[in-house]
C-alpha positions as CSV (number, residue, x, y, z in Angstrom):
1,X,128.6,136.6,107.5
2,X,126.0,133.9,107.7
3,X,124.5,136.4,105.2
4,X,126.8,136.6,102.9
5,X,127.2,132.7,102.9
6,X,123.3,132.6,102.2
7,X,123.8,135.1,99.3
8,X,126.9,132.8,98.0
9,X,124.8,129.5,97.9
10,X,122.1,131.1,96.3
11,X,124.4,132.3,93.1
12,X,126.0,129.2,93.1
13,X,122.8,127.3,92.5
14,X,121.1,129.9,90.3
15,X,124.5,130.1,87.8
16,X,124.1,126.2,87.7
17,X,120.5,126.8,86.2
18,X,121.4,129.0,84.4
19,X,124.2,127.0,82.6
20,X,121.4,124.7,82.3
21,X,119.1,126.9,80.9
22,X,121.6,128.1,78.2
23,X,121.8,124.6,76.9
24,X,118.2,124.1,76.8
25,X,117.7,127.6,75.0
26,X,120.5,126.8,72.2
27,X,119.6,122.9,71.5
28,X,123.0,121.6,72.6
29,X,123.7,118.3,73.9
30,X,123.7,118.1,78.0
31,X,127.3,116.0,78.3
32,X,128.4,115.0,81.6
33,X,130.9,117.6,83.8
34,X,132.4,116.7,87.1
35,X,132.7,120.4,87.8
36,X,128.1,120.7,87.8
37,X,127.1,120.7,91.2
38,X,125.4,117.6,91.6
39,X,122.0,118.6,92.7
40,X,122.1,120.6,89.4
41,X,123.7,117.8,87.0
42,X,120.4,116.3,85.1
43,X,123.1,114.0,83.1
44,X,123.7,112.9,87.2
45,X,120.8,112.8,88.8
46,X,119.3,110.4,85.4
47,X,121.7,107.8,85.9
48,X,120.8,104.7,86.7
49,X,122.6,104.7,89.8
50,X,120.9,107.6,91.5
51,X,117.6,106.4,90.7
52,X,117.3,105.8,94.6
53,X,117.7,109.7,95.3
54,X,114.7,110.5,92.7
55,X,112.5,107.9,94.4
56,X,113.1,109.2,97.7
57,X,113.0,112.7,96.3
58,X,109.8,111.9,94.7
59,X,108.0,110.7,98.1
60,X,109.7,113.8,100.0
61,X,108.7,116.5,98.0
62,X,105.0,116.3,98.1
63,X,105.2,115.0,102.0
64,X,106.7,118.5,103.1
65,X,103.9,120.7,100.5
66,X,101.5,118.8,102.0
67,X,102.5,119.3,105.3
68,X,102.6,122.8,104.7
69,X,99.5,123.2,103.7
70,X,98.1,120.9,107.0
71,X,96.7,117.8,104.2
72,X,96.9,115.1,106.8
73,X,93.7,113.3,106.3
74,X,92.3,112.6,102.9
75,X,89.4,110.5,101.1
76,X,90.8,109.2,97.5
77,X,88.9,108.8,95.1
78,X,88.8,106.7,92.1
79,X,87.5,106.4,88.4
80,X,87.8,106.5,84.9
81,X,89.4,109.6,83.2
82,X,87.4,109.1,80.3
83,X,83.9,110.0,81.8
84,X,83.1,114.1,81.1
85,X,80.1,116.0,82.4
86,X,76.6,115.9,80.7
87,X,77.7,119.2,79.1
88,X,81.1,118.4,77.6
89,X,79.9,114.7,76.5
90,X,76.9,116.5,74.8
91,X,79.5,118.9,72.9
92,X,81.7,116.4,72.4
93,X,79.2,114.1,70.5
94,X,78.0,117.2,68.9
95,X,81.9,118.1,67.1
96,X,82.3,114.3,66.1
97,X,78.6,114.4,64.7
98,X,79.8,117.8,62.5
99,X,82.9,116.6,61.6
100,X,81.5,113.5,60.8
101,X,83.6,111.1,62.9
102,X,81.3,108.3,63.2
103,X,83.8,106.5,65.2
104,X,84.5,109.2,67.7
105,X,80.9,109.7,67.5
106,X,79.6,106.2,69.1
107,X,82.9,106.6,71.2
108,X,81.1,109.6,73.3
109,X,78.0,108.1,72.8
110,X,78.5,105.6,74.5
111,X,80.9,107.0,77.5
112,X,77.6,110.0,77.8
113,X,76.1,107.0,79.7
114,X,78.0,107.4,82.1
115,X,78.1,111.0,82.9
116,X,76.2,110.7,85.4
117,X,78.9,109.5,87.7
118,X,80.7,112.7,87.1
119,X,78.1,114.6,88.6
120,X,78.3,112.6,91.4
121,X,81.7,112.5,91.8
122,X,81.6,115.8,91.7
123,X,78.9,116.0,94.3
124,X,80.4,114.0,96.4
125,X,83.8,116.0,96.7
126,X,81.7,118.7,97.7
127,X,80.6,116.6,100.6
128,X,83.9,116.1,101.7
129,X,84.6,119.8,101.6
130,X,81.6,120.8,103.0
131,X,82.3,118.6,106.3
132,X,85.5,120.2,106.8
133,X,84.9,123.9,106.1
134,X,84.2,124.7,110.0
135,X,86.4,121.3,111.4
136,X,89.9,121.7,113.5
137,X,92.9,121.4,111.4
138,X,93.6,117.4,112.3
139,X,89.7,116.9,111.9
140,X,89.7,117.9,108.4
141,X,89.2,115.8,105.5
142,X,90.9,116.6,102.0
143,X,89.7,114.8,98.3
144,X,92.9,113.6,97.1
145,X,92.9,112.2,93.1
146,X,95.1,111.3,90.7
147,X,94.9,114.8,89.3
148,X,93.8,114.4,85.7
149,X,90.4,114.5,83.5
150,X,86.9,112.2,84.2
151,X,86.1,111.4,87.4
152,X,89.3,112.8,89.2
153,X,88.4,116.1,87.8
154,X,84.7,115.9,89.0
155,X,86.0,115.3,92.9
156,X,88.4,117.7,92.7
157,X,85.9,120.1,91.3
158,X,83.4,119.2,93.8
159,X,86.1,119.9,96.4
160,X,86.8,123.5,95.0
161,X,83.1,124.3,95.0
162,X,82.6,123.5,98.3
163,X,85.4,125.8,99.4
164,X,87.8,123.0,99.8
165,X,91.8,122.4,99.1
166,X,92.3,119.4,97.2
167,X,95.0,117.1,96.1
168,X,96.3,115.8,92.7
169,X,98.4,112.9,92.2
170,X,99.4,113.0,88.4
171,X,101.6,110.3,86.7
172,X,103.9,111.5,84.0
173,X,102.4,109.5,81.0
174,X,102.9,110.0,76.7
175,X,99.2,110.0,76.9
176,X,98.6,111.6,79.9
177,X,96.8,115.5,79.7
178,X,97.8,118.0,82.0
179,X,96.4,118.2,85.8
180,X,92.6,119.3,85.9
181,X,92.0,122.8,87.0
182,X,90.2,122.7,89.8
183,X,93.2,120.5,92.2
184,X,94.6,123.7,94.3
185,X,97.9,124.9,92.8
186,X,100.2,124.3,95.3
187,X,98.7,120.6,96.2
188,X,99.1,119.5,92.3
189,X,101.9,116.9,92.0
190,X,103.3,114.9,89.4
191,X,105.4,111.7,89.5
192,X,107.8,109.6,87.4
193,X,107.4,106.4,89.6
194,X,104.2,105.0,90.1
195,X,105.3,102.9,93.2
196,X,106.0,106.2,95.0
197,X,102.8,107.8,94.3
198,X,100.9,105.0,95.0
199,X,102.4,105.4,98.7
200,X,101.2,108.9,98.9
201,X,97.6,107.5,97.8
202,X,97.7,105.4,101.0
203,X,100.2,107.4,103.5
204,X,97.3,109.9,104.4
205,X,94.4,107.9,103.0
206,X,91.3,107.6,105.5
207,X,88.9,106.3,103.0
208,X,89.3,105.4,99.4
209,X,85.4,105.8,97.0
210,X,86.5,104.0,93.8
211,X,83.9,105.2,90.9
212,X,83.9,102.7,87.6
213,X,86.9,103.0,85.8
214,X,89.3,100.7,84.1
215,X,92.9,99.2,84.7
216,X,94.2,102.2,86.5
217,X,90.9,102.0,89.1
218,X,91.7,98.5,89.3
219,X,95.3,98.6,89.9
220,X,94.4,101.4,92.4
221,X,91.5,99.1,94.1
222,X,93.7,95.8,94.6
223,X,96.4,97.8,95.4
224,X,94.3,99.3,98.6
225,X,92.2,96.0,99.4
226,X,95.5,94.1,99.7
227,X,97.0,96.3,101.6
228,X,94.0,96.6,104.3
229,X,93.9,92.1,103.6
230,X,97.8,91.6,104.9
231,X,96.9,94.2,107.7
232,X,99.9,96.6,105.3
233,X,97.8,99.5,106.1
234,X,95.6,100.4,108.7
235,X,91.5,99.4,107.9
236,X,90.0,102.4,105.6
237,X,86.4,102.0,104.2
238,X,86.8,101.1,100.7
239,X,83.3,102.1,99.0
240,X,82.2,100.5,95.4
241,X,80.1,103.6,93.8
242,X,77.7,102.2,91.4
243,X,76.4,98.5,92.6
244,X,75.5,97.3,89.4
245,X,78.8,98.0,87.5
246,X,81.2,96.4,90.2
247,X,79.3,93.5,90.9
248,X,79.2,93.2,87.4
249,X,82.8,93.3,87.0
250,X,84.1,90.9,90.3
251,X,82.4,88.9,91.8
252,X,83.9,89.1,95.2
253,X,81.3,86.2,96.5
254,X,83.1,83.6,94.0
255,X,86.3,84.5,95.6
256,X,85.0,83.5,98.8
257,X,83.6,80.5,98.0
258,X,86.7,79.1,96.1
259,X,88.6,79.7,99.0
260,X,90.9,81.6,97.4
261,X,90.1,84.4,99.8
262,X,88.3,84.7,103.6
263,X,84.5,85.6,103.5
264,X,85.4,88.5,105.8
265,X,87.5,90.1,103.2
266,X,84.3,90.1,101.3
267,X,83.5,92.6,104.2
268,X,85.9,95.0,103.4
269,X,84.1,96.1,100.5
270,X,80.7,98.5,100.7
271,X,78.8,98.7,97.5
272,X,77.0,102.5,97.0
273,X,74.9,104.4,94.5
274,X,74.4,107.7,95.6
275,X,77.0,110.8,96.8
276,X,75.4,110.8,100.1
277,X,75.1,106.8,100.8
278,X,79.5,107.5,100.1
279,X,79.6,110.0,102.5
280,X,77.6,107.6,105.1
281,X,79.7,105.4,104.9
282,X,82.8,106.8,105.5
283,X,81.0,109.0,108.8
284,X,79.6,105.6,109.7
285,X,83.4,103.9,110.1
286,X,84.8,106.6,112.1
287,X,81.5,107.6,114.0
288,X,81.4,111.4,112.9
């Protein structure tokens, strides 16, 4: 009996997808219909009303893969998406040149400078894996990104060639390309709400290495820092790879003297410039 009823549910659910799918196939209109089980009703689920459910779908669903798959301690990392390797920014200058795309040209030119922080992204999520090829499951360590191109891509890469799962936290963006390659399959998620998968940044985060980047680093950064500040979130090590280009950017010492934040917040921060001085770091805060 309890077979049967198994049986039952599952044609139930797959005739409801499939009703679904039928729609899809022949371009008509999805109009609302009180007889569409309501865990299979997009027209539902999409209403304003149940936007609730998708939130707390959204932070469920990549909780219980990653559980599954024993991600319980990561090291997020950070950076622009725009950054390529030496080899792709060299081909990429190289197409623009023959097509004759000055613009486009400069463009790569000038983000080739910075492709050096892809290889050490990349070198540095190899690190990470390396450590916790041979550790005990709750010892281990996982890269966790945002999942798409530029530095997340060179962490998670990193991670894959040093024998390591990773994770990919993508964002559902116009713009946005599809998840890099090297994020394992079954850790690669994407979300609609940014608030959500900003939680699963920090819910398992045990470090956060934030490369240059732009307003999405910077979002990410505050987001993090303020959360350590108010004592939100437990204290992480929150590394600043490449010196130069942060303190550039903020100057966390002019904070401090304006008052308008504590000179020991100013500690939060450690500034690095090398894949190894990262790794330090994070060994040095939890004395591996």
């Amino acid at each position: 009996m309890p077979n049967n009823a198994h049986d039952l549910h599952n044609k139930r659910l797959a005739d409801a997808w499939a009703t679904l799918q039928s729609h899809a196939d022949k371009g008509l209109p999805l109009h609302a219909d009180p007889s569409r089980l309501a865990f299979a009703d997009p027209e539902f689920l999409l209403r304003r009303e149940t936007r609730g459910l998708r939130m707390q779908l959204e932070l469920m669903k990549p909780d219980l893969e990653m559980r599954a798959h024993g991600i319980e301690n990561t090291v997020v990392v950070f950076g622009s998406a725009r950054f390529r390797s030496e080899e792709e920014s060299g081909a990429l200058i190289a197409q623009a040149d023959a097509a004759g795309d000055t613009v486009a040209a400069a463009r790569w030119r000038k983000l080739a400078r910075s492709s050096h922080y892809y290889e050490k992204a990349r070198a540095f999520g190899k690190l990470v894996a390396q450590y916790s090829d041979d550790k005990d499951p709750e010892d281990k360590l996982f890269v966790a990104t945002g999942g798409g191109p530029g530095i997340m891509q060179a962490a998670n890469r990193g991670a894959y060639e040093g024998g390591g799962l990773s994770v990919g936290l993508a964002i559902a963006l116009p713009m946005e390309e599809e998840a890099n390659p090297y994020v394992t399959p079954a850790l690669s998620f994407k979300f609609h709400y940014f608030a959500i998968r900003k939680m699963h940044f920090m819910m398992r985060a045990k470090a956060l290495v934030a490369f240059p980047g732009g307003f999405g680093t910077l979002d990410e950064l505050f987001e993090v820092i303020t959360l350590v500040q108010t004592r939100k979130a437990r204290p992480v090590p929150i590394v600043l790879f490449g010196s130069d280009y942060w303190k550039q950017l903020i100057n966390f010492d002019f904070l401090a003297e304006e008052g308008v934040i504590s000179p020991e917040d100013v500690k939060l921060i450690e500034y690095v410039d090398t894949p190894q001085d990262a790794w330090a770091a994070i060994k040095r805060f939890y004395k591996l």
